[in-house]
C-alpha positions in Angstrom: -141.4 -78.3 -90.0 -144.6 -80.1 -88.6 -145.2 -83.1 -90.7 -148.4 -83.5 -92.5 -151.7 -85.4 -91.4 -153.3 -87.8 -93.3 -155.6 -85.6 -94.5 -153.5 -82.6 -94.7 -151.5 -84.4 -97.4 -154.5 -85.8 -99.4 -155.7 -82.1 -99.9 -152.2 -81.1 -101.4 -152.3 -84.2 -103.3 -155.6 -83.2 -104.5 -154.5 -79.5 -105.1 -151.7 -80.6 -107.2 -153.3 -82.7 -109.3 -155.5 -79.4 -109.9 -153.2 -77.8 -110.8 -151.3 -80.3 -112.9 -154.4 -81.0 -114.6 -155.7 -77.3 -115.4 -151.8 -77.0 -116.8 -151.8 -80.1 -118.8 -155.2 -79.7 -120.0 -154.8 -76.1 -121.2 -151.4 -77.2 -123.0 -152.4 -80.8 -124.6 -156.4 -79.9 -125.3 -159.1 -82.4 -123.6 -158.9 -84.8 -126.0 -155.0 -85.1 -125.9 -154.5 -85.0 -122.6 -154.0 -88.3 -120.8 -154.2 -89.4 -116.7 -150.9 -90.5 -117.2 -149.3 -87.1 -118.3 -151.7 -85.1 -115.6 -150.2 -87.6 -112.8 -146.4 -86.8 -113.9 -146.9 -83.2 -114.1 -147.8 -83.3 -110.3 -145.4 -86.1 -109.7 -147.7 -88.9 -108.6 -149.1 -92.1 -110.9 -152.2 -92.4 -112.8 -153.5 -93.9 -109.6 -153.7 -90.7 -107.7 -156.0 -89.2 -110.1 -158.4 -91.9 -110.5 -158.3 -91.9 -106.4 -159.5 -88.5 -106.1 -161.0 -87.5 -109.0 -162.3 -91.0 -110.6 -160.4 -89.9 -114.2 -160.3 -87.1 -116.4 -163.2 -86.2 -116.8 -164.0 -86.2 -113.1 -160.9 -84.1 -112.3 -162.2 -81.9 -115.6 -165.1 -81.1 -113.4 -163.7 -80.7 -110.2 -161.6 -77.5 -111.9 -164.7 -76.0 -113.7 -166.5 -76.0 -110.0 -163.0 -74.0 -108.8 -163.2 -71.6 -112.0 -167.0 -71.3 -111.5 -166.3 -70.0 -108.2 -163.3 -67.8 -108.8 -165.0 -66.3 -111.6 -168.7 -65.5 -109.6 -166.1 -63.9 -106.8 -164.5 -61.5 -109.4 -167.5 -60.7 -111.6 -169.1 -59.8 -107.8 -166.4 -57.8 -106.9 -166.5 -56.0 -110.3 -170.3 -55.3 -110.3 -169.8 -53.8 -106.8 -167.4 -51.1 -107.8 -169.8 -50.2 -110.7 -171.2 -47.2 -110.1 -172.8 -46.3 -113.6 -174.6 -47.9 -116.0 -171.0 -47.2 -118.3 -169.0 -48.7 -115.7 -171.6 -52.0 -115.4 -172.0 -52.4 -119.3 -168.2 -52.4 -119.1 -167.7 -55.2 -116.4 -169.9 -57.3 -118.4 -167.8 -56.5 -122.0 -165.8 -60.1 -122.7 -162.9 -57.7 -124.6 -160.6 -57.8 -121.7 -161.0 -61.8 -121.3 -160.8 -62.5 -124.7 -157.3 -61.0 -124.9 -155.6 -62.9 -122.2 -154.1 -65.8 -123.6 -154.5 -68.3 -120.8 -158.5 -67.3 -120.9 -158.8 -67.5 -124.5 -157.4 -71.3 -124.3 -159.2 -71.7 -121.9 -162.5 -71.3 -123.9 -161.0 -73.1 -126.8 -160.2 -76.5 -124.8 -164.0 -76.1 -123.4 -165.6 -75.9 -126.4 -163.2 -79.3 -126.9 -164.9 -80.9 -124.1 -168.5 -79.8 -124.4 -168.1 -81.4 -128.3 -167.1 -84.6 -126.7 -169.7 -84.7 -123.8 -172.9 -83.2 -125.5 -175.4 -84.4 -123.3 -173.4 -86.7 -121.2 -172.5 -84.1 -118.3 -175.4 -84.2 -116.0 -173.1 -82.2 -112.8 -171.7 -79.3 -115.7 -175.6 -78.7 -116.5 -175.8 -78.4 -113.0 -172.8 -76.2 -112.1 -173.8 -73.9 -114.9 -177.2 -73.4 -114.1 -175.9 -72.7 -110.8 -173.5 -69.8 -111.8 -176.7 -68.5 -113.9 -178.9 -68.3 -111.4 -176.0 -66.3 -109.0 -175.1 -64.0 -112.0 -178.9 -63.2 -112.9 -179.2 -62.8 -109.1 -176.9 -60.3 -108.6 -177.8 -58.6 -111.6 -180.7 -57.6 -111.0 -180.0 -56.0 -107.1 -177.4 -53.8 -109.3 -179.8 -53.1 -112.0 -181.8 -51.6 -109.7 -179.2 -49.9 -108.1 -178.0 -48.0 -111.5 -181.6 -47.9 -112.6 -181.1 -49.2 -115.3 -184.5 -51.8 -116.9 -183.6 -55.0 -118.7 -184.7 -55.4 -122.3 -185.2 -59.0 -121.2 -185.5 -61.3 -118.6 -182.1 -61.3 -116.6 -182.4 -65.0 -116.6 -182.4 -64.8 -120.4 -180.0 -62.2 -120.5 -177.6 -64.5 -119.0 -177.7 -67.0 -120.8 -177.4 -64.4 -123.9 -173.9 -62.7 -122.3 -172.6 -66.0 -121.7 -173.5 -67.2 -125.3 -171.8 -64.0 -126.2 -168.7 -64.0 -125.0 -168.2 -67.6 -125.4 -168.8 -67.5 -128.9 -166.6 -64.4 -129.9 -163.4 -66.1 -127.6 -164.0 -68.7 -130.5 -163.9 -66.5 -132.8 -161.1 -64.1 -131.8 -158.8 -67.2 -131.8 -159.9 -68.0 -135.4 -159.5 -64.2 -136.4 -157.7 -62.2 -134.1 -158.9 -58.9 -136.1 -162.6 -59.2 -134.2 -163.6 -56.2 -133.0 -164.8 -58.3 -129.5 -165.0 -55.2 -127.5 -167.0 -53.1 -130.0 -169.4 -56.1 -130.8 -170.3 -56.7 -127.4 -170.5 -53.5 -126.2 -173.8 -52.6 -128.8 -175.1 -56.2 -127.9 -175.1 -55.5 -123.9 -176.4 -51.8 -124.8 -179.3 -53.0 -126.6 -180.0 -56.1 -123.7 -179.2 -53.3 -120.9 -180.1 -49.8 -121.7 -179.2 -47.0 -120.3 -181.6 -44.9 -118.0 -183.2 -42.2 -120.4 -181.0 -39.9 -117.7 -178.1 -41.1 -118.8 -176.0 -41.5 -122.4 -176.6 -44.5 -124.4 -173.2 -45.4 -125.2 -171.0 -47.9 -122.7 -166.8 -47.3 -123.2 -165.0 -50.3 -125.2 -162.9 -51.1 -122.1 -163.5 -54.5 -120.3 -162.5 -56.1 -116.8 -164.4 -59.3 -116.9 -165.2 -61.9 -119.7 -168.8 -64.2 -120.0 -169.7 -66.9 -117.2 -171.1 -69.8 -119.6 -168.0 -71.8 -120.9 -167.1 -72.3 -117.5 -166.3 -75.9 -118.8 
């Protein structure tokens, strides 16, 4: 095999360390974590991650811009094989999100950081008000598609799903009985109703959980 440029192997230094950080992060919590157990986990020392991410918190942010990212590119690809006002209200339901267990930690080790950097995080503002903007964005060109008239602002409405299904994650993995799917499923019919030609109520099913908590 070719060996590896310079750069070539400072990308897969840099990928692993993603990925040993998303692991060790989702396993240990924040808070818990430490640069030295990230750097073991990928098999380098606490240098490499201060070199290419500047600490924790830096590499923290470097995986929500990747998640951001992934998560636009599915919620797109979900919205675009919507073709009823059903099928969109059920995209947008966080049921399906909130039962994965690797997403629900997810949301629990974020709510961990955004306790410890409340107000502190000037580039997560950033990167969420980014994914925002995209999701109200593409919202509306499918709203108009389906027909289907906001009860609010989609920049409000937004901020409201996220909110959402941010909030009942919490919850689910507090009390596991929540009914996520049924409560969020009259909350997005009441923020998105459906044309007067069509039936009010959305199905229960879900393919794609809330944007904010992206940290």
């Amino acid at each position: 095999m070719a060996r590896l440029t310079r750069v070539q192997q400072q990308q897969r230094t840099h990928e692993q360390l993603l990925d040993a950080g998303l692991a060790v992060l989702l396993r240990r919590g924040y808070l818990s974590a430490t640069v030295e157990e990230i750097a073991a986990e990928a098999g380098f020392t606490r240098g490499a991650v201060y070199k290419h991410f500047g600490g924790k918190e830096g590499l923290w942010q470097a995986i929500v811009d990747a998640r951001a990212g992934a998560l636009l590119d599915g919620l797109r690809a979900a919205l675009d094989r919507a073709g009823s006002h059903a099928e969109l209200l059920a995209v947008l339901n966080p049921a399906a999100f909130v039962s994965d267990p690797a997403a629900a930690r997810w949301t629990v080790v974020s709510a961990e950081h955004l306790a410890a950097v409340a107000g502190r995080s000037a580039h997560q503002a950033a990167t969420q008000r980014r994914l925002d903007e995209a999701v109200a964005a593409d919202l509306d060109r499918h709203c108009r598609r389906l027909g289907i008239r906001p009860a609010v602002p989609l920049e409000q409405f937004v901020v409201a799903w996220s909110a959402l299904g941010g909030g009942l994650a919490l919850l689910h993995a507090v009390d596991p009985s929540t009914d996520v799917a049924t409560v969020a499923a009259g909350v997005l019919a009441a923020l998105l109703p459906a044309p007067s030609s069509q039936p009010s109520s959305a199905p229960a099913a879900s393919v794609e959980g809330g944007a904010r908590g992206v940290s």
